[in-house]
ChimeraX commands (.cxc) that place a marker at each C-alpha (Angstrom):
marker #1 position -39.32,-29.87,-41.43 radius 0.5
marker #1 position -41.02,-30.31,-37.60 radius 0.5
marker #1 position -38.35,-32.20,-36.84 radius 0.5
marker #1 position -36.14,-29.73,-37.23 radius 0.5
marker #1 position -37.93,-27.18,-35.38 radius 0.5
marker #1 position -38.66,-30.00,-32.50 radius 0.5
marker #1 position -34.67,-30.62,-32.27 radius 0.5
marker #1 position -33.81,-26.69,-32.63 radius 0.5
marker #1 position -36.41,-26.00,-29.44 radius 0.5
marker #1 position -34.74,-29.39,-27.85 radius 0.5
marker #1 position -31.41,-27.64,-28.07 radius 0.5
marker #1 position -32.84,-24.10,-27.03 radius 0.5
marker #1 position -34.24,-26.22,-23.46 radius 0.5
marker #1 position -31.04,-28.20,-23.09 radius 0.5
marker #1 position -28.68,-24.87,-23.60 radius 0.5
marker #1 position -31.06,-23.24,-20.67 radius 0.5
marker #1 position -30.87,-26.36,-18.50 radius 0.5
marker #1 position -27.04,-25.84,-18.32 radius 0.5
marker #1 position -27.39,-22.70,-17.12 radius 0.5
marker #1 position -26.87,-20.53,-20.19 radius 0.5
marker #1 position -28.54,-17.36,-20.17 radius 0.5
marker #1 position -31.89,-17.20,-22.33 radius 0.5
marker #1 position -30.08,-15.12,-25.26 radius 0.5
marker #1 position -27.17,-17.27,-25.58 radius 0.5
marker #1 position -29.19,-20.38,-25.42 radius 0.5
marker #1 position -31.74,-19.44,-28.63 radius 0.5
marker #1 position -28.73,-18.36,-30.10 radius 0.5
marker #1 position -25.95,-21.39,-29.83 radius 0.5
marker #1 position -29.24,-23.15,-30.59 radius 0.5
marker #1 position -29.79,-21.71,-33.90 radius 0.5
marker #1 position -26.71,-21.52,-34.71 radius 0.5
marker #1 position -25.74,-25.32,-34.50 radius 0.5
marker #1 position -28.92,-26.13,-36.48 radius 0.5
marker #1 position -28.26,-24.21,-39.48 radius 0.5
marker #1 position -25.32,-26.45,-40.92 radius 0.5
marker #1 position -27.86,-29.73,-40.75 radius 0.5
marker #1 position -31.28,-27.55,-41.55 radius 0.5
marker #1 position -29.34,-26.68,-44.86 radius 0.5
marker #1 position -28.11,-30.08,-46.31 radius 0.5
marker #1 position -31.11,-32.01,-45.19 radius 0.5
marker #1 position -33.31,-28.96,-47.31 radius 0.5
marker #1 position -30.43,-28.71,-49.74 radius 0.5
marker #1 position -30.26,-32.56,-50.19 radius 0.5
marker #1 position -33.73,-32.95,-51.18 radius 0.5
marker #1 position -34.20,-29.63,-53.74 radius 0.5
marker #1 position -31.19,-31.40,-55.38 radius 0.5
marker #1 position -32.45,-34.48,-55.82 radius 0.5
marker #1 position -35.63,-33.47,-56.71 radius 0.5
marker #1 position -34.62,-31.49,-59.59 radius 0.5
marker #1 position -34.64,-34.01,-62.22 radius 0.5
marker #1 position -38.11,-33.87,-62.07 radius 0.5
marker #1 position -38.35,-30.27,-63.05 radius 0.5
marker #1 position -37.56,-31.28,-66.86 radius 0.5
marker #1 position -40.76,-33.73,-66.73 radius 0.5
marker #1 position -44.00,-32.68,-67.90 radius 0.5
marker #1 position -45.61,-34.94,-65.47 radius 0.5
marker #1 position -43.66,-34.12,-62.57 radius 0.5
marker #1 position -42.93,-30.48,-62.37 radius 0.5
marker #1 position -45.84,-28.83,-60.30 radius 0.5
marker #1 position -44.59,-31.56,-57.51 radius 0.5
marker #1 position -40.90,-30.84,-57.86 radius 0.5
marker #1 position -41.65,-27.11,-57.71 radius 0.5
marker #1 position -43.73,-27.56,-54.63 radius 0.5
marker #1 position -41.69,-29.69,-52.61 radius 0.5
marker #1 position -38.40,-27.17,-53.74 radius 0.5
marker #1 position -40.76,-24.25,-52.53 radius 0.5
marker #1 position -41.66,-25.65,-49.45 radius 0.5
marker #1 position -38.63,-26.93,-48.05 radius 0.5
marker #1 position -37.06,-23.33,-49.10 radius 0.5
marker #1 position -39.75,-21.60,-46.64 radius 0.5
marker #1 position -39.19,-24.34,-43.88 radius 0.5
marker #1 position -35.90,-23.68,-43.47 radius 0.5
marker #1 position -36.30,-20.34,-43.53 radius 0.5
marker #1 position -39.22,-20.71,-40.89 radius 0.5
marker #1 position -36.86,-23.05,-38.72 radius 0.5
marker #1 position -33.86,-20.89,-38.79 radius 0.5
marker #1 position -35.93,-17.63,-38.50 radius 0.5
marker #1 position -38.97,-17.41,-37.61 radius 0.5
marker #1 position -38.96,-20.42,-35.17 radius 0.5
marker #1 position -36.01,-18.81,-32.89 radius 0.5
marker #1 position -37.54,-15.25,-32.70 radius 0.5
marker #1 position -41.03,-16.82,-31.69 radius 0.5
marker #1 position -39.68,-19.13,-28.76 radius 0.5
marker #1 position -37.58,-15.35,-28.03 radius 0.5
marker #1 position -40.99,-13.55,-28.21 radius 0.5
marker #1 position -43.30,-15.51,-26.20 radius 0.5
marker #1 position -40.50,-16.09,-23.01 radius 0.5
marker #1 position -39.77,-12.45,-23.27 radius 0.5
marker #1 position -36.01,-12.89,-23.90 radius 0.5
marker #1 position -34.28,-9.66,-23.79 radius 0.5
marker #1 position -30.61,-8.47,-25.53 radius 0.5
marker #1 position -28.11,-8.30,-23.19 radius 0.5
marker #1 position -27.16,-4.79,-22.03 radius 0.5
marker #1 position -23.58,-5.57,-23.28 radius 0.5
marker #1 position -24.64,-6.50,-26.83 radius 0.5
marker #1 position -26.91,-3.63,-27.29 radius 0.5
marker #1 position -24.01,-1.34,-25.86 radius 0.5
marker #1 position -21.89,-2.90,-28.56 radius 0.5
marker #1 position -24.15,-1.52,-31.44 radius 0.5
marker link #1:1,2 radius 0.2
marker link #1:2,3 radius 0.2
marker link #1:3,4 radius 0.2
marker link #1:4,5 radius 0.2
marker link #1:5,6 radius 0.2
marker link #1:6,7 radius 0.2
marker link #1:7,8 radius 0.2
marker link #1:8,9 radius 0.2
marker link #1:9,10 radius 0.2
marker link #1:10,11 radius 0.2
marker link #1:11,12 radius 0.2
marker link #1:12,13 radius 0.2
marker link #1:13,14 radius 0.2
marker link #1:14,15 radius 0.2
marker link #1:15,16 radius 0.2
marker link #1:16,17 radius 0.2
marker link #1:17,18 radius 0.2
marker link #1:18,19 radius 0.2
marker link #1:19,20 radius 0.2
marker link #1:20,21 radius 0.2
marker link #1:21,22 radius 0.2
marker link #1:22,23 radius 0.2
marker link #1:23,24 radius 0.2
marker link #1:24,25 radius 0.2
marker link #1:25,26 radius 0.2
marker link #1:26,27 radius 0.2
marker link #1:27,28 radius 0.2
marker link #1:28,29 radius 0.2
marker link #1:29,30 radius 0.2
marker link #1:30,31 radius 0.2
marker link #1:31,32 radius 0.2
marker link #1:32,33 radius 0.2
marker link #1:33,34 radius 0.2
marker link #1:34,35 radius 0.2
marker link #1:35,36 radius 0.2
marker link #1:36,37 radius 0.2
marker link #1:37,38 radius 0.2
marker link #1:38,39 radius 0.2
marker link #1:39,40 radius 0.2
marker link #1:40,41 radius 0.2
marker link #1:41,42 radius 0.2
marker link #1:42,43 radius 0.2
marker link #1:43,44 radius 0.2
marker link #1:44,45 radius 0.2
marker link #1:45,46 radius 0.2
marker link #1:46,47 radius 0.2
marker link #1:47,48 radius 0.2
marker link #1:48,49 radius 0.2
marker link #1:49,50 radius 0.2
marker link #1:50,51 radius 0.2
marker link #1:51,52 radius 0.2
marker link #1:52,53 radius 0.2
marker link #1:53,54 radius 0.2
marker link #1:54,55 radius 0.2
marker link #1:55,56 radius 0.2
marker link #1:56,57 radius 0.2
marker link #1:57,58 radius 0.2
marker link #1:58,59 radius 0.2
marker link #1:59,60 radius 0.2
marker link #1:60,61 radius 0.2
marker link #1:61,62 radius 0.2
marker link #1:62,63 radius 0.2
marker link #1:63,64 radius 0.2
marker link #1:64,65 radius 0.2
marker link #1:65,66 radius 0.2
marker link #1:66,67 radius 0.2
marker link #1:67,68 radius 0.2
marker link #1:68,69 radius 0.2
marker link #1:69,70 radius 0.2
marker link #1:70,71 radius 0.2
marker link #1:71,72 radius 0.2
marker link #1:72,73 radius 0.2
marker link #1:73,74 radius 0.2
marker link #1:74,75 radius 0.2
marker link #1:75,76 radius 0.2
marker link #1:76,77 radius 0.2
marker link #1:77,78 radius 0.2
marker link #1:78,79 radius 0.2
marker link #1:79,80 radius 0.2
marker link #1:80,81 radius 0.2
marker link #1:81,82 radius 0.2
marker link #1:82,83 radius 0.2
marker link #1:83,84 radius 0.2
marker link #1:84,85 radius 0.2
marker link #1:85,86 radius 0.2
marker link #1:86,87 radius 0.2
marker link #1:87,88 radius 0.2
marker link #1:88,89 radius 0.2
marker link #1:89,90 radius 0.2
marker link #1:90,91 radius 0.2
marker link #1:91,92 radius 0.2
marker link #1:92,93 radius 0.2
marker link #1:93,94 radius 0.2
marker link #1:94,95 radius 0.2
marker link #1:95,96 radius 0.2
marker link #1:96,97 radius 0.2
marker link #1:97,98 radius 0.2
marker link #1:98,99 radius 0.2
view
């Protein structure tokens, strides 16, 4: 899953470098990375779940379904309001009048 935060903060530094403003970029960002974030995750918990039914296997199945679950949680999430939080990225005034 670092990838996947490295190419979501890529895209967060390439959306500011054209000139977006800070809010749009961490969004558009975000947004573009969930579609991939989720198959690549979503791949793997699938493929992986053959191993569930094996005595053998399970505790690893169920840890590597688990953890790519919370990574892409963290990536989509967590990773976006961080990078948000630390360079102080406000709302818009014209969003928050919207609400």
């Amino acid at each position: 899953m670092n990838k996947n935060i490295v190419v979501l903060l890529d895209a967060c530094n390439d959306n500011l470098a054209e000139g977006m403003n800070p809010y749009d970029a961490i969004v558009e960002a975000a947004v573009t990375r969930v579609r991939p974030v989720l198959l690549a995750a979503g791949t793997t918990v699938l493929g992986v779940i053959p191993l569930v039914t094996d005595v053998f296997w399970t505790a690893m199945a169920v840890t590597i379904m688990a953890g790519l679950a919370f990574g892409s949680i963290l990536t989509l999430v967590a990773v976006p309001v961080l990078f948000s939080t630390f360079n102080r990225v406000k709302v818009p005034k014209e969003i928050m009048n919207e609400q």
